[in-house]
MIZA-347224 format. One line per 2 residues: number of its first residue (from 1); their letters; for each residue x, y, z of C-alpha. Coordinates in nm, 2 decimals, decimal comma, m for minus. Layout:
% residues N
NUM = A = X Y Z; ...
//
This chain:
% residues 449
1 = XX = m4,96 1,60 m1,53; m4,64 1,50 m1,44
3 = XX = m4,41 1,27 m1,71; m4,14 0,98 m1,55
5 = XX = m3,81 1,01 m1,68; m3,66 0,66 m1,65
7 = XX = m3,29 0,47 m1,75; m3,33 0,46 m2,13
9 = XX = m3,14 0,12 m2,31; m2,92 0,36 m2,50
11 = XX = m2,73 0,06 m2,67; m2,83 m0,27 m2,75
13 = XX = m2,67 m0,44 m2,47; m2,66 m0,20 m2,18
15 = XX = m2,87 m0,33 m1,87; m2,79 m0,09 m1,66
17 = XX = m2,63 0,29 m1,62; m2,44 0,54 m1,43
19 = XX = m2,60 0,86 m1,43; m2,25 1,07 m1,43
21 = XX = m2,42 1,46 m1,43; m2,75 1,62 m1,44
23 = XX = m2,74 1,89 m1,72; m3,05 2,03 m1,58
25 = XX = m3,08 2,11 m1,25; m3,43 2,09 m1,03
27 = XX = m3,67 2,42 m1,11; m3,56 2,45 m1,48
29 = XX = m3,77 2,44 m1,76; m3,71 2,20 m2,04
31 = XX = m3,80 2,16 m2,41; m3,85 1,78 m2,57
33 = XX = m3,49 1,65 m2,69; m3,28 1,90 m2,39
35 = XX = m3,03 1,70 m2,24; m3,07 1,63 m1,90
37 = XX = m2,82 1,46 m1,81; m2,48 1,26 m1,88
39 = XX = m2,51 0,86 m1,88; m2,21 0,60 m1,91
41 = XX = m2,34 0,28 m2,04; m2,17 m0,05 m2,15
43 = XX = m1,98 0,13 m2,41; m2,00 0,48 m2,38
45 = XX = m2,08 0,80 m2,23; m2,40 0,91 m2,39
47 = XX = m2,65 1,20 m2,30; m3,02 1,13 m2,17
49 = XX = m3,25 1,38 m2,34; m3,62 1,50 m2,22
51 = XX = m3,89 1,30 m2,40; m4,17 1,57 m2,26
53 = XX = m4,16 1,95 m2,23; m4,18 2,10 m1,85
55 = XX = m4,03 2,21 m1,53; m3,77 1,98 m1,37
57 = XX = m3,94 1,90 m1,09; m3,73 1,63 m0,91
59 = XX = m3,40 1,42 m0,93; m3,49 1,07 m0,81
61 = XX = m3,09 0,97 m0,83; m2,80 1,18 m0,78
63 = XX = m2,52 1,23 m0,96; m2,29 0,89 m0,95
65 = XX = m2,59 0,62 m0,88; m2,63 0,33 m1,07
67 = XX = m2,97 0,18 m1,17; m3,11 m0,06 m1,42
69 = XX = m3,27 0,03 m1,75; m3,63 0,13 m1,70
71 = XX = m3,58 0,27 m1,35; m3,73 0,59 m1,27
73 = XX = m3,46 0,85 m1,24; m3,66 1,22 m1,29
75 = XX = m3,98 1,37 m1,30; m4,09 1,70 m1,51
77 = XX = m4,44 1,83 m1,52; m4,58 2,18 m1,42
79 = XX = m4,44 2,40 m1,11; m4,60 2,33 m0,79
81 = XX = m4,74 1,95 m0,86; m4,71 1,71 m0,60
83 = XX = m4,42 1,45 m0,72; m4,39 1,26 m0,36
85 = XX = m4,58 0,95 m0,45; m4,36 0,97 m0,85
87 = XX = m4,06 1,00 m0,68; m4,13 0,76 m0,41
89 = XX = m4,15 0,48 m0,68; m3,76 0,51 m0,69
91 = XX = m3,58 0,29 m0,48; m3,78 0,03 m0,41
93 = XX = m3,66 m0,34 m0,46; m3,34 m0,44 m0,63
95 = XX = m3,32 m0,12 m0,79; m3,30 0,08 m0,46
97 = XX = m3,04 m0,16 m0,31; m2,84 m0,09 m0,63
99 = XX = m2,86 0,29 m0,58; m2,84 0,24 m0,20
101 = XX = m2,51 0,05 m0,26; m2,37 0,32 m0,47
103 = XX = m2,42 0,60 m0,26; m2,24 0,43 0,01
105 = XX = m1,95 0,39 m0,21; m1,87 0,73 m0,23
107 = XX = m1,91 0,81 0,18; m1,59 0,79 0,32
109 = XX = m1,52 0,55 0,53; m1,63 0,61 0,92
111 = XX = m1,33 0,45 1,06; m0,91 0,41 1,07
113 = XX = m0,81 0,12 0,84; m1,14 0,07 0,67
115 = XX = m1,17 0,03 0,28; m1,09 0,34 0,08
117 = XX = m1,41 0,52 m0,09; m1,44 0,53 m0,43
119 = XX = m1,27 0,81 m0,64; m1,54 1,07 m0,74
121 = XX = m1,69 1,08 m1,03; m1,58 1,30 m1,37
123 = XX = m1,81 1,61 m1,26; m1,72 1,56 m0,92
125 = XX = m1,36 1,55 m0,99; m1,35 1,89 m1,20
127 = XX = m1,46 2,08 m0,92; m1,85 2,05 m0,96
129 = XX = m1,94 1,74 m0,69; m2,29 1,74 m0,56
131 = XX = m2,39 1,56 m0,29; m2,75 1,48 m0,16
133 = XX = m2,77 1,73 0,06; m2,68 1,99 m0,20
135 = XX = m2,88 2,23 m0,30; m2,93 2,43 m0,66
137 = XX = m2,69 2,69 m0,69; m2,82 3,07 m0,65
139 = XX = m2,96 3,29 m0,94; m2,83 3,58 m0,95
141 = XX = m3,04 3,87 m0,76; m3,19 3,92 m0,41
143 = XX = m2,78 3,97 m0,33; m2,65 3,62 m0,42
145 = XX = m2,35 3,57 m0,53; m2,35 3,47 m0,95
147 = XX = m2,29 3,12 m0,99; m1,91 3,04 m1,20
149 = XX = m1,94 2,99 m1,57; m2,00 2,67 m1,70
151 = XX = m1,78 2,52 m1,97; m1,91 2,20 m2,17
153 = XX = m1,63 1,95 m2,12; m1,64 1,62 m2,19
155 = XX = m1,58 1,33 m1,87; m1,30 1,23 m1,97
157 = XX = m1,17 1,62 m2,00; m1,26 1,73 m1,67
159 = XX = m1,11 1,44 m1,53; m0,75 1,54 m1,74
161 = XX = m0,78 1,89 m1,61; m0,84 1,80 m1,29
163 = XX = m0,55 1,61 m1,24; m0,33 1,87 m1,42
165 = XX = m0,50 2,15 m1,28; m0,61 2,32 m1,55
167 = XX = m0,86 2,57 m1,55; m1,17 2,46 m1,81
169 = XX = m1,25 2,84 m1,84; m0,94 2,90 m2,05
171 = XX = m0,98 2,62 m2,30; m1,14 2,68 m2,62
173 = XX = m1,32 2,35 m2,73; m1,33 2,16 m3,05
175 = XX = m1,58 1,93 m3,01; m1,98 1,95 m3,07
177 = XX = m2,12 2,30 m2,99; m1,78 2,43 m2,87
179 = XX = m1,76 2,08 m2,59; m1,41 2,09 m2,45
181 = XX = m1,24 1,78 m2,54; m0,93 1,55 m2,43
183 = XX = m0,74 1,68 m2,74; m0,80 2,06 m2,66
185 = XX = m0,62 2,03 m2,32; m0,28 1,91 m2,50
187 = XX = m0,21 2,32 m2,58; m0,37 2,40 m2,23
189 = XX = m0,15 2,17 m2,02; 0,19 2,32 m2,25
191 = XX = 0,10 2,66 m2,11; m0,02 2,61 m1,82
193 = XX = 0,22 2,79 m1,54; 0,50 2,50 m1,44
195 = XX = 0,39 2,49 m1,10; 0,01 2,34 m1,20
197 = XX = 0,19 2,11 m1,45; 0,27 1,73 m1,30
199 = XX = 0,57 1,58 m1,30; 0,61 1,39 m1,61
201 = XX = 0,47 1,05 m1,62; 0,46 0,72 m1,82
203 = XX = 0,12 0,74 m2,00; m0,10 0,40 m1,93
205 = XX = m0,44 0,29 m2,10; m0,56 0,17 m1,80
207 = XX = m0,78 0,35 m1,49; m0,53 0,54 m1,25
209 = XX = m0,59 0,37 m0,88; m0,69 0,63 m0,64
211 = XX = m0,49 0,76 m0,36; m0,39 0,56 m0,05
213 = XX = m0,41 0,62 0,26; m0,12 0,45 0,46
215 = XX = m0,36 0,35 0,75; m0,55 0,18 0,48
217 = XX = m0,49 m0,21 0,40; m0,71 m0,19 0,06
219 = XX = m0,90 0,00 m0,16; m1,29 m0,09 m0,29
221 = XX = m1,36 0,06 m0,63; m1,68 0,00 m0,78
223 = XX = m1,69 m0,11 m1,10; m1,76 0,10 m1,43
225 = XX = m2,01 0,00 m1,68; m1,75 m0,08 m1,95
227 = XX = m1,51 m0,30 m1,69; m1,86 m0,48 m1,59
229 = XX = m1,95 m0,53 m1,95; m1,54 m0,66 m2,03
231 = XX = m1,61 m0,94 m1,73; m1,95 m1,06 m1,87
233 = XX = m1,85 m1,10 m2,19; m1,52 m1,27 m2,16
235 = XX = m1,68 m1,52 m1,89; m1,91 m1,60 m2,18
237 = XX = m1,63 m1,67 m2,41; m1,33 m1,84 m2,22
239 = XX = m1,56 m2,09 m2,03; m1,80 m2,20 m2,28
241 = XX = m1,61 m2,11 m2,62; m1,41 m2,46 m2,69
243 = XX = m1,10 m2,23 m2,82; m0,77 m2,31 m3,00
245 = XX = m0,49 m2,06 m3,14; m0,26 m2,09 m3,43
247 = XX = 0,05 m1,87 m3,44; 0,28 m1,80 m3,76
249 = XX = 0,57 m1,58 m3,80; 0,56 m1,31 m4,14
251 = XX = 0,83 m1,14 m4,30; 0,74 m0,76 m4,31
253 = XX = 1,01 m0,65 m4,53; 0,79 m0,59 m4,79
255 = XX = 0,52 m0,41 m4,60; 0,77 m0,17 m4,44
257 = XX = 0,90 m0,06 m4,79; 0,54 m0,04 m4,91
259 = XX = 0,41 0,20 m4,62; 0,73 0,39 m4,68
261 = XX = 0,66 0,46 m5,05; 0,31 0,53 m4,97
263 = XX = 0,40 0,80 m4,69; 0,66 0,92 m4,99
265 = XX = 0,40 0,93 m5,20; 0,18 1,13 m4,94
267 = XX = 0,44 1,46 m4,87; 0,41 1,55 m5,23
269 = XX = 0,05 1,54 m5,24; m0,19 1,78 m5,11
271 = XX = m0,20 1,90 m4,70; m0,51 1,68 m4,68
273 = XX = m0,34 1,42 m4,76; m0,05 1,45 m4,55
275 = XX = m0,30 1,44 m4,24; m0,37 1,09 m4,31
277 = XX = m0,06 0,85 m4,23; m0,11 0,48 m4,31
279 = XX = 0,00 0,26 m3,99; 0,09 m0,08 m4,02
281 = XX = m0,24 m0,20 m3,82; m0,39 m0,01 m4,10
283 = XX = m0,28 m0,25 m4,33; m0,29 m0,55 m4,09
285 = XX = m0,70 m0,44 m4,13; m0,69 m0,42 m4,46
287 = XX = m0,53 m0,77 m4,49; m0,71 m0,93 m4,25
289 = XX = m1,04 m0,82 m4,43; m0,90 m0,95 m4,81
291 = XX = m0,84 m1,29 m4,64; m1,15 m1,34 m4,42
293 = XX = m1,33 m1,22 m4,82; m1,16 m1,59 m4,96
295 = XX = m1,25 m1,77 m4,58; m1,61 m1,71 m4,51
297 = XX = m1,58 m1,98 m4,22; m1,37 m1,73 m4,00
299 = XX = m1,62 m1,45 m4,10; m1,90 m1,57 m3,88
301 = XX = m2,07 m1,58 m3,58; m2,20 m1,86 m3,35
303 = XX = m2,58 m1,80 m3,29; m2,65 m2,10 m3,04
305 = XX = m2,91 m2,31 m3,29; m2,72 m2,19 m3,62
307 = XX = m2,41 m2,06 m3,74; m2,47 m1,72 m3,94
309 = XX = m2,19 m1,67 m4,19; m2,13 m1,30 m4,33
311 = XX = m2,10 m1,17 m4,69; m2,01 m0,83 m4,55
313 = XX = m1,66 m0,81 m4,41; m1,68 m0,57 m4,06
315 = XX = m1,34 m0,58 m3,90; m1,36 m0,45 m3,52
317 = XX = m1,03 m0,31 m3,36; m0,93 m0,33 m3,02
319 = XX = m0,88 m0,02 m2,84; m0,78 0,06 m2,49
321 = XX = m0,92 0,28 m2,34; m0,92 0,48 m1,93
323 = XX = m1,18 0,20 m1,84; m1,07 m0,11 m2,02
325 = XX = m1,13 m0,20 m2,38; m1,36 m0,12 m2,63
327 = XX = m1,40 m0,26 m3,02; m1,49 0,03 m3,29
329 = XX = m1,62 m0,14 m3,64; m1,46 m0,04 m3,97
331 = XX = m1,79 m0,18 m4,21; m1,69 m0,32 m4,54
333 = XX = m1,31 m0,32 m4,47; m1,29 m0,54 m4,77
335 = XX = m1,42 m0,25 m5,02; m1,21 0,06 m4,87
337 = XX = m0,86 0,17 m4,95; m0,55 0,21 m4,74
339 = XX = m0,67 0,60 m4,67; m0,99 0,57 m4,59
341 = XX = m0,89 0,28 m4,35; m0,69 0,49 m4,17
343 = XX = m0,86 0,80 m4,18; m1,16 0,59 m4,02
345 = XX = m0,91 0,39 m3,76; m0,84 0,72 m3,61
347 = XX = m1,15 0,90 m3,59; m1,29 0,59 m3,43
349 = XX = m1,00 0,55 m3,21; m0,99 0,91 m3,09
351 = XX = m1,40 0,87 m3,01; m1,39 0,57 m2,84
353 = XX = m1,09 0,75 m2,60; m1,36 1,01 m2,52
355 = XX = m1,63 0,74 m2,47; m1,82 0,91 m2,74
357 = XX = m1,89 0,64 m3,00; m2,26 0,56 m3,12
359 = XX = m2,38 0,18 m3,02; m2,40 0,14 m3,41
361 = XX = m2,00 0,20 m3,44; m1,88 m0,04 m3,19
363 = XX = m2,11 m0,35 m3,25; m2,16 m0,56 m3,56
365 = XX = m1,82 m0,69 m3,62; m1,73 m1,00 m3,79
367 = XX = m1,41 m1,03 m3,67; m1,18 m0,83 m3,46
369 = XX = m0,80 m0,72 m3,47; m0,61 m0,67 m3,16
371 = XX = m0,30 m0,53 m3,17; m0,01 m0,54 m2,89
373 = XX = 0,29 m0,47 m3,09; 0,35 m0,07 m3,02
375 = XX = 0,37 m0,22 m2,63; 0,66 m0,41 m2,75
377 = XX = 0,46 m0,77 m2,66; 0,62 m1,02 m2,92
379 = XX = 0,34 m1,24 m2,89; 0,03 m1,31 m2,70
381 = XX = m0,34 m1,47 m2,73; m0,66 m1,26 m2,73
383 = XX = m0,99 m1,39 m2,61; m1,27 m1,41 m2,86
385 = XX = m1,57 m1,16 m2,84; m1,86 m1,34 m2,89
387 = XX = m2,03 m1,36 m3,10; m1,76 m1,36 m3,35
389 = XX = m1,59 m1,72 m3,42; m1,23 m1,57 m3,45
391 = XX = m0,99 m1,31 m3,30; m0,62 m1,20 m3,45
393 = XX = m0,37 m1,14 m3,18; m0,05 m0,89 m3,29
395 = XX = 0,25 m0,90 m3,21; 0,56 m0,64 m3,24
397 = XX = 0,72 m0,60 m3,56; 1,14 m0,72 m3,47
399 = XX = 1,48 m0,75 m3,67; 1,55 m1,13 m3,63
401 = XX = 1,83 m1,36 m3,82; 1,68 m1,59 m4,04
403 = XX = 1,76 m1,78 m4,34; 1,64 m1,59 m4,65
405 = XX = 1,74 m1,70 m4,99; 2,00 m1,91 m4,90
407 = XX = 2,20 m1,73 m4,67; 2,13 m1,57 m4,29
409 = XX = 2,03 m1,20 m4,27; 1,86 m0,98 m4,04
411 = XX = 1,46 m0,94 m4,12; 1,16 m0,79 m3,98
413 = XX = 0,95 m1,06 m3,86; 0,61 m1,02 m3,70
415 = XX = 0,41 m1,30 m3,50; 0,01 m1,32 m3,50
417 = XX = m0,15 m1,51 m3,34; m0,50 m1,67 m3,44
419 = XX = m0,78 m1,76 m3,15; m1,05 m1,98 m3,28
421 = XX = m1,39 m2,09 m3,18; m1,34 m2,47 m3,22
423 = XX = m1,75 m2,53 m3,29; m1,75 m2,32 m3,61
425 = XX = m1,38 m2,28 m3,72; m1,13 m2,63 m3,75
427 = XX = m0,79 m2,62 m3,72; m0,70 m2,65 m4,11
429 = XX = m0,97 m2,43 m4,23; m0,78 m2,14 m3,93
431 = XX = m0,46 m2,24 m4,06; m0,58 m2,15 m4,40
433 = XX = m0,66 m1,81 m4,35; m0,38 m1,74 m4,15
435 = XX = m0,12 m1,87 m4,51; m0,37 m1,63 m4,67
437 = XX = m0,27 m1,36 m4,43; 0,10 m1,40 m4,44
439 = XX = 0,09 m1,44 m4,79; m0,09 m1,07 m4,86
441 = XX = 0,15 m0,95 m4,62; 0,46 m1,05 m4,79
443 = XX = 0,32 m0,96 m5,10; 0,14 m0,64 m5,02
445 = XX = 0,04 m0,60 m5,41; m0,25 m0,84 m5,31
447 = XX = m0,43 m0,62 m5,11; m0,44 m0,42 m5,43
449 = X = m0,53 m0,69 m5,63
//
């Protein structure tokens, strides 16, 4: 009897999914919880595993397609059964124009200055594309040739070593069951012969374009899951979300001098402790967390028919990432130290890079932190993420004149800026958690308090 293998929801708000590799190819026998294959969702690049031992008897989507949750992508069941009618099911209605669509995408185009197809996808661009009219690569016997080694590489890996030629092969990986991550590839690229290296570059956060053709007069790229996810959400809040900002100026003199007696404090400790550097969004978090502790009203979320308001503090943090942004959750922000907030900022950070976050560490937060000052941006606004009432803005950290204690000196000064969801938060109850804010910061003792 043969078992459907369909689009699992594999995070609360993921609707749909691009199936990015199969990990098991047609013919091979699985056991329940094998991973057959590689989804990216909302979020996140998460793995699809077998819910029912068998043979793999048929891939109803290639590699690349895109199809709602619930949509019939596989079949296992016992060698030889008929799976035409199963597989048939696929493609059928919205969900076969969506796969339909997607597979044109990455045809190239038939003609001189037509649209550019889209780039290929992670496997594709590490040297493993498979196209529909692919088959299974050969066992070895009967005189075929032995397929290459395999190496467990994350996307976001083969994509770097791709496009700094690096051989996979050579790279020993440090991430589950020996996976080759981004990180491992930062030795690999160093010694890689200088004619495979690139010419240096200015490293961006955001998707590189693909290549041009100069008969071309644009490029079509089909959107990722996250970048779809990014426009729904912020069309929800900017249109409907009644939003006013409040910006004030701190004095960080007193924060510098307190992360540099902490990171004093740290190189005549132990080497464990000299891993973990405290940043200043560290202790941004860490303020931002004390203050929302005294302003419950900015710890909330709008719920349509009620306003829930939070006794737990969860503070998200904006990260970009390749495809656009995503928003890890330090829980309890409020009850951790300055270490274990930044020993948790980074792990996070350097997962949700890989796309390799759980849905359970990038949802719940109460309020998020976004911080633009390392890009030198002195000041801007952030849009809220719903359901959240409230969004923190940073700005960069710069020496200014000012007037302190009677006479003009040179300061560092730091602007943040406050967005606020007008139907839960008012302008004086924002404006008191942001003099709550700026006072913890110039008196960083408070956040030990």
């Amino acid at each position: 009897m043969t078992t459907k293998v369909v689009m699992e929801a594999l995070s609360p708000t993921m609707e749909e999914g691009r199936l990015v590799e199969w990990k098991k190819q047609e013919g091979e026998t699985v056991a329940v919880g094998d991973v057959l294959a590689e989804v990216e969702t909302d979020k996140a690049v998460m793995e699809l595993v077998a819910r029912a031992a068998g043979t793999l008897l048929k891939h109803v989507i290639e590699a690349g397609a895109t199809v709602p949750v619930s949509d019939l992508v596989a079949v296992i069941g016992e060698p030889g059964e008929d799976v035409s009618g199963t597989a048939g099911q696929a493609g059928s209605g919205a969900a076969g124009q969506r796969v339909s669509k997607e597979a044109q995408a990455t045809q190239p185009s038939p003609g001189k200055n037509q649209p550019v197809a889209m780039p290929t996808p992670p496997a594709a661009a590490a040297g493993e594309e498979r196209r529909p009219s692919d088959k299974p690569p050969a066992r070895e016997g009967n005189g075929a040739k032995a397929a290459p080694t395999r190496v467990k590489a994350s996307p976001l890996a083969r994509r770097i070593a791709a496009e700094r030629g690096v051989d996979l092969v050579g790279v020993t990986g440090s991430g589950p069951e020996g996976r080759v991550v981004a990180r491992d590839l930062e030795t690999a690229v160093a010694t890689a012969p200088a004619s495979s290296r690139p010419a240096p570059s200015v490293a961006t956060p955001t998707a590189p374009l693909p290549r041009r053709p100069a008969d071309a007069p644009y490029t079509d790229v089909p959107l990722t899951q996250i970048r779809k996810t990014i426009a729904r959400r912020l069309a929800q809040s900017i249109g409907p979300v009644p939003t006013f900002y409040l910006t004030s100026e701190v004095d960080m003199e007193r924060v510098v001098e307190a992360r540099e007696s902490l990171l004093a404090g740290q190189r005549g400790s132990g080497a464990e402790e000299k891993q973990i550097k405290v940043s200043f969004n560290d202790i941004i978090i860490k303020a931002v967390a004390m203050a929302l502790r005294q302003h419950p009203a900015c710890n909330s979320w709008w719920q349509d028919d009620h306003i829930r308001y939070w006794n737990e503090v969860h503070v998200s943090m904006a990260v970009a990432v390749e495809e656009g942004l995503i928003t890890p959750v330090i829980r309890h922000a409020d009850q951790k130290t300055l270490r274990e907030i930044a020993g948790e900022s980074r792990d996070l950070a350097a997962r949700a890079r890989e796309r390799r976050l759980k849905p359970e560490e990038y949802t719940g937060g109460t309020f998020t932190v976004s911080n633009l000052g390392m890009l030198d941006i002195e000041e801007f606004t952030a849009i809220i993420n719903p359901p959240e009432t409230g969004i923190l803005a940073v700005g960069r950290m710069a020496e200014k004149p000012v007037a302190h204690e009677g006479a003009v000196t040179i300061r560092r000064r730091m602007r943040l800026t406050m967005s606020c969801d007008h139907r839960v938060i008012d302008g004086a109850t924002g404006a008191q958690f942001l003099k709550t804010l700026k006072g913890m910061l110039e008196n960083p003792l408070a956040l030990v308090w």
